[in-house]
N, C-alpha and C positions, 0 to 999 in steps of 0.2 A: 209625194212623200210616202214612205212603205210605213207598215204597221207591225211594231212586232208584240206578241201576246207573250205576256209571261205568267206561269202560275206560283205562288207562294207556298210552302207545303214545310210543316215540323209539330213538334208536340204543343202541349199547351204551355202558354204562357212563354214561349219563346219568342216573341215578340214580333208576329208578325206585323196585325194593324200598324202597330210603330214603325215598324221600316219604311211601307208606304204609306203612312202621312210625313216621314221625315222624307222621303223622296217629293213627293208632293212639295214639301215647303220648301226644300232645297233649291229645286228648278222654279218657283216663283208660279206654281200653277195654283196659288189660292190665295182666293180675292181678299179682300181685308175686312170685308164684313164677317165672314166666313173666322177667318185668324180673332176677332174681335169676338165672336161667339166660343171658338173653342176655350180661348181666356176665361170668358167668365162661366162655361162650364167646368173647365180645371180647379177656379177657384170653388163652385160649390161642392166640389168632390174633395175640399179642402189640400190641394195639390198645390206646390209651389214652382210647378213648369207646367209646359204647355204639355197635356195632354193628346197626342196626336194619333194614337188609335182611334180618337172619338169621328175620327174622319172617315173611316172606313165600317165601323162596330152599329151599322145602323139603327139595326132591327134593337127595340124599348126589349127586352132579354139579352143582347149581348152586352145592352152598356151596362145593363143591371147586375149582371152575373161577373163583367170581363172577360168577356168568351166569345169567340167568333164560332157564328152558327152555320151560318146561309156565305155562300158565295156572294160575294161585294165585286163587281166589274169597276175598275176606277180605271181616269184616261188622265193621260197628260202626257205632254210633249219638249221635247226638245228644238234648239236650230236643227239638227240633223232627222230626227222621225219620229212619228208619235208610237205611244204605247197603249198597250191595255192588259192592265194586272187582274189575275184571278186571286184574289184575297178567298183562299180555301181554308176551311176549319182544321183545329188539330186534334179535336177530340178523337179518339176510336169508332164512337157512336154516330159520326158524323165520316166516316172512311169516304161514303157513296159521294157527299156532297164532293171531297178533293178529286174522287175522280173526274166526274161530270166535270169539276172546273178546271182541271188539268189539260185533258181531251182533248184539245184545239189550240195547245201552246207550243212556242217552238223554245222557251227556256222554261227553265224550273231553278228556284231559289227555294233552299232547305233551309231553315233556321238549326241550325243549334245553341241552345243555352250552355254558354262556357264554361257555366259553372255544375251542370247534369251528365255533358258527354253526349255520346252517340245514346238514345234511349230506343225502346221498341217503335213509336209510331216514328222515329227517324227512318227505322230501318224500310216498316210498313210505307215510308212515303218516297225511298230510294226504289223501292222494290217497283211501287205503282210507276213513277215518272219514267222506269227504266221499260215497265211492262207498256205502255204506253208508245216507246221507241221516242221520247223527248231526248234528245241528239246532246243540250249542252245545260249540263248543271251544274249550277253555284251553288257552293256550300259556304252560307253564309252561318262563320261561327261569332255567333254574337252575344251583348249582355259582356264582352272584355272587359268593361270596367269595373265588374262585380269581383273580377280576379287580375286584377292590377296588370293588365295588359299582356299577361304570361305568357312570352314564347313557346315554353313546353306544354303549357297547356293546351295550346293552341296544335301545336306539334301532334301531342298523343290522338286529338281527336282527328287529325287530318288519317295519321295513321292507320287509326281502326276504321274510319270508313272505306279506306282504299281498301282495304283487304275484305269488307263486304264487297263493294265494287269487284272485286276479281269474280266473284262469282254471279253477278246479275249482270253486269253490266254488259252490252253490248258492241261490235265491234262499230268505230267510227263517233262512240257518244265520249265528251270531251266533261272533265270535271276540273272544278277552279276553287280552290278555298281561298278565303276571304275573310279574316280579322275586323270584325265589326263592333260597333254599338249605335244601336238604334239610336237611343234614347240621346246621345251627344251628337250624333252625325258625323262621326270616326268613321274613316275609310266607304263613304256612300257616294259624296262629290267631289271629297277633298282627300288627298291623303292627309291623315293623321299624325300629327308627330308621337303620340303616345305609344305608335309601334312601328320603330325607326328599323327593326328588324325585318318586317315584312318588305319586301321589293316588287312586290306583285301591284297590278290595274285598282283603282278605285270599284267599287260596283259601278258605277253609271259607266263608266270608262268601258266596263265590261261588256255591258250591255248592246252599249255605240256601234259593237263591231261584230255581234253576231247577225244571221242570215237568217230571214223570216223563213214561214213554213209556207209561204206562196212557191218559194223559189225552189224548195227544195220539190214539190209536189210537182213542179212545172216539169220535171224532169225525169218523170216516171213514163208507164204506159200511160194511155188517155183512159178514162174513161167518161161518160156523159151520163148521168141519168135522168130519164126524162119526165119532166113534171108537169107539162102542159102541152097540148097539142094547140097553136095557134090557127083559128079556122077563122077571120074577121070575116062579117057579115056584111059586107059592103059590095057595092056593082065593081067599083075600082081596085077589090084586092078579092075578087071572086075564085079565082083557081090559086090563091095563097094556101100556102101549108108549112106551118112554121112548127119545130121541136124547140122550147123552152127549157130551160133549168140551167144549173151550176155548173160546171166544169168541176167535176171533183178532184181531179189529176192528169197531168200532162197538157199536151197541147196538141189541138188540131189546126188545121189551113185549111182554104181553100181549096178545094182540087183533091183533098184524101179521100181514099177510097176506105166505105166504112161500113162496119154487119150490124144489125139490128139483133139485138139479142130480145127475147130469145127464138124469133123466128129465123134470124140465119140468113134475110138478104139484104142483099149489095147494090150499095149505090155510091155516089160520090158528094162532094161537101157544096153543094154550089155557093153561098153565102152563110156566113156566119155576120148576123146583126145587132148589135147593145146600141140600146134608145135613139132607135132609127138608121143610124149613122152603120155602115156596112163594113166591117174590118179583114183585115189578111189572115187573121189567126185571131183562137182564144187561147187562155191560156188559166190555167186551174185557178178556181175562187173564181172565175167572172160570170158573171150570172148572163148569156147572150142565148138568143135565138139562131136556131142554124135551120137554114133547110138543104132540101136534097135535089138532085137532078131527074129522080124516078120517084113513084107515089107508091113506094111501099108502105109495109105491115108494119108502123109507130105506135104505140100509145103509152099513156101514164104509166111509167113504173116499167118499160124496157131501158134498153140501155144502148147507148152509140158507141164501139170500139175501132180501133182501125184493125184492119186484115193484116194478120199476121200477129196481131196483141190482143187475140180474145182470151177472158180469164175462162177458168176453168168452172164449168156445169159441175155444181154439185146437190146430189139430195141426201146425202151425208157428210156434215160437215164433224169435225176436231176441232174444238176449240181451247183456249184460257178463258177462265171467266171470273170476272168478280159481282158479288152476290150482295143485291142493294134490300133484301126484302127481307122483314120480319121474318114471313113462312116460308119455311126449309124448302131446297132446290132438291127435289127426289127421282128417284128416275121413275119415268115412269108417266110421267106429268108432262101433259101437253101444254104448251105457249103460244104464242103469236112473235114470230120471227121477225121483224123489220131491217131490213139491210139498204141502206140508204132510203127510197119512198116508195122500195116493196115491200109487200108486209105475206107471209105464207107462215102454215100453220107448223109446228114441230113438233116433235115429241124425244125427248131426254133418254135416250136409249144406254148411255152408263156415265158412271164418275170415277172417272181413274184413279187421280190423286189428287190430294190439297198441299197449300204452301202451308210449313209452319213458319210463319215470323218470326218469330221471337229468335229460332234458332238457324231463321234464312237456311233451312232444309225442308225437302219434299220427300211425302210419303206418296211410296209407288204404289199404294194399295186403295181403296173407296174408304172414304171417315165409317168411323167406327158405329156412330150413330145413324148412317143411311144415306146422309145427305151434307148441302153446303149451306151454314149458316149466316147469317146479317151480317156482311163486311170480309168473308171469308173469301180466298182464292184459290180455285182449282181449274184440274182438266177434265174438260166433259164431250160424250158425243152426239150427235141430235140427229135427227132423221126429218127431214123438210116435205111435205106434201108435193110441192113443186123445187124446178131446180134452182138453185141459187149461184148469180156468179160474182163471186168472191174471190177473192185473189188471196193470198196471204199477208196477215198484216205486216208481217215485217217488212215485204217487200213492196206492196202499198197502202198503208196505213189510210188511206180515204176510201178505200175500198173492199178493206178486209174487217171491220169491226162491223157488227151489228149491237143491237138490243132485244132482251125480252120483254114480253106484255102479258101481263096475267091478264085472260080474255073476263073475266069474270069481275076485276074490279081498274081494268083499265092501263095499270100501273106500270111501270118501269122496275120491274123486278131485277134485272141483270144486264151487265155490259160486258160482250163477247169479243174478242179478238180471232182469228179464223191462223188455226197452225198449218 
């Protein structure tokens, strides 16, 4: 059974947690001890319904406040496949958090409140999932029953987001609005008779029928990075030499002839192995052991391509970047570059332009103030100590993002995508 990841993303109080705990209860994925404890948290919150954000709002500050802080992973399943939602924040302050949980989804669900419209972190969260390359987004316009089901309501808001969309959106990503309420379970598993004018899927229905991010990645160049060199110390597996890690993307066989980056020799595929058992092919996300026909130059942190699909050496990279750190991104300012589980040193060589949100227009120039602030996005360029091979992210997104690392306090200062 496939997995697909969805991430959640709109402003505040548009009712995320609510959608998935009503998804949650809908499909029957909560136990009744569980339904039996939300109840009588509802009631001391003196509520007269089940309060089903309490499902997801874990952390003793969000249930306190009603705010979601921290990224919430919740699973649950169908007859046809399981899921796992990123319940991301909608605060501003909290931008870093929806990326990081964004990142590794193949759907995006927008909330908007029916009754606010399109607002800025909509825009801020159309812009990230589009920057991102997430293929299929649901704009779920919910809270309908605060505005008596309004077709035109519903209407103006499909309208002004499409005409954002003209301008971020990219070719091949698919958008679906959807007439919702959380809070009643209108158009989530069931259609709703209270909007007898919508003709469009259920959200679950929606969901049932998109394409994981396994399948799409499997269809790229390959690449491999390599995270262990397998050397078992035993008389019986004495001249083994096993390459470990994840298949990032595409797929290799048997039999492919493939270059060791970044030393540049060739050998070919003799087995590809996942827990013992020896298979004809791997294919991206599977975490298998390969080894090789000749005892080349391998270790931690190169990489396996096939001949003819290596990416490009770069010790200057172009980037988009969005900016997770209190202290200003300057040029000027050296980092720790990690690009899948290499990590080389860099230095911030200029900052072209930033995005304005608010007005989904970009200045061609460097901010006014020197640099990129907490949650801000722009283009920058970096200069790498060694080479790095990167592909560009549009073209393969498991292979073209990296992270930075402030060396001094450890951190996760920025997440790069490679232009």
């Amino acid at each position: 059974m496939d997995i697909l990841r969805i991430a959640t993303a709109g402003s505040v109080d548009d009712g995320k947690s609510t959608l998935i705990g009503r998804l949650l209860y809908e499909t029957n994925s909560i136990t009744q001890d569980k339904i039996e404890a939300l109840e009588s948290a509802s009631k001391r919150k003196g509520l007269d319904f089940l309060d089903l954000s309490l499902l997801t709002d874990g952390l003793i500050a969000e249930r306190e406040q009603g705010i979601t802080i921290d990224v919430a992973h919740i699973y649950f399943s169908t007859p046809n496949r399981k899921y796992i939602i990123a319940d991301t924040p909608g605060h501003f302050e909290y931008t870093r958090n929806m990326v990081t949980g964004a990142s590794n989804t193949s759907v995006s669900i927008i909330l908007i409140d029916a009754r606010n419209g399109v607002v800025e972190q909509t825009k801020r969260h159309f812009y990230i999932s589009s920057m991102l390359r997430i293929k299929n987004i649901i704009v779920a316009v919910n809270k309908m029953d605060l505005v008596a089901y309004s077709q035109e309501k519903f209407e103006a808001i499909k309208a002004e987001l499409l005409g954002i969309a003209e301008q971020v959106s990219f070719e091949g990503q698919t958008l679906q609005f959807i007439p919702i309420s959380s809070l009643y379970g209108e158009n989530l598993v069931r259609k709703s008779a209270e909007t007898p004018w919508y003709e469009g899927e259920t959200l679950l229905d929606s969901l049932e029928k998109f394409s994981t991010q396994n399948s799409e990645l499997s269809t790229i160049q390959a690449r491999f990075p390599v995270q262990h060199v397998v050397r078992p110390k035993t008389e019986e597996y004495h001249d083994y030499r096993g390459y470990a890690g994840k298949i990032a993307s595409g797929t290799f066989l048997v039999g492919d002839l493939v270059e060791a980056l970044p030393s540049g020799q060739i050998s070919k595929i003799k087995t590809i192995e996942k827990f013992g058992t020896q298979l004809e092919s791997g294919n991206a996300k599977e975490s298998v052991v390969i080894t090789l026909e000749d005892n080349i130059d391998v270790s931690r942190g190169n990489m396996l391509v096939k001949v003819g699909e290596q990416p490009e050496s770069r010790k200057e990279i172009n980037a988009k970047i969005c900016w997770l750190d209190s202290q200003m991104l300057t040029v000027g300012k050296t980092y720790l570059l990690q690009h899948g589980i290499n990590r080389v040193k860099a230095k911030v060589t200029n900052i072209s332009s930033v995005i304005d949100i608010k007005n989904m227009s970009l200045s061609n120039e460097a901010p006014a103030d020197g640099g990129l602030k907490l949650n801000e996005i722009g283009w920058i360029s970096l200069k790498t100590a060694s080479p790095v091979f990167a592909d560009k992210y549009e073209e393969n997104p498991a292979n073209g993002s990296f992270i930075l690392i402030d060396e001094s306090s450890n951190g996760t200062v920025g997440v790069g995508f490679v232009e």
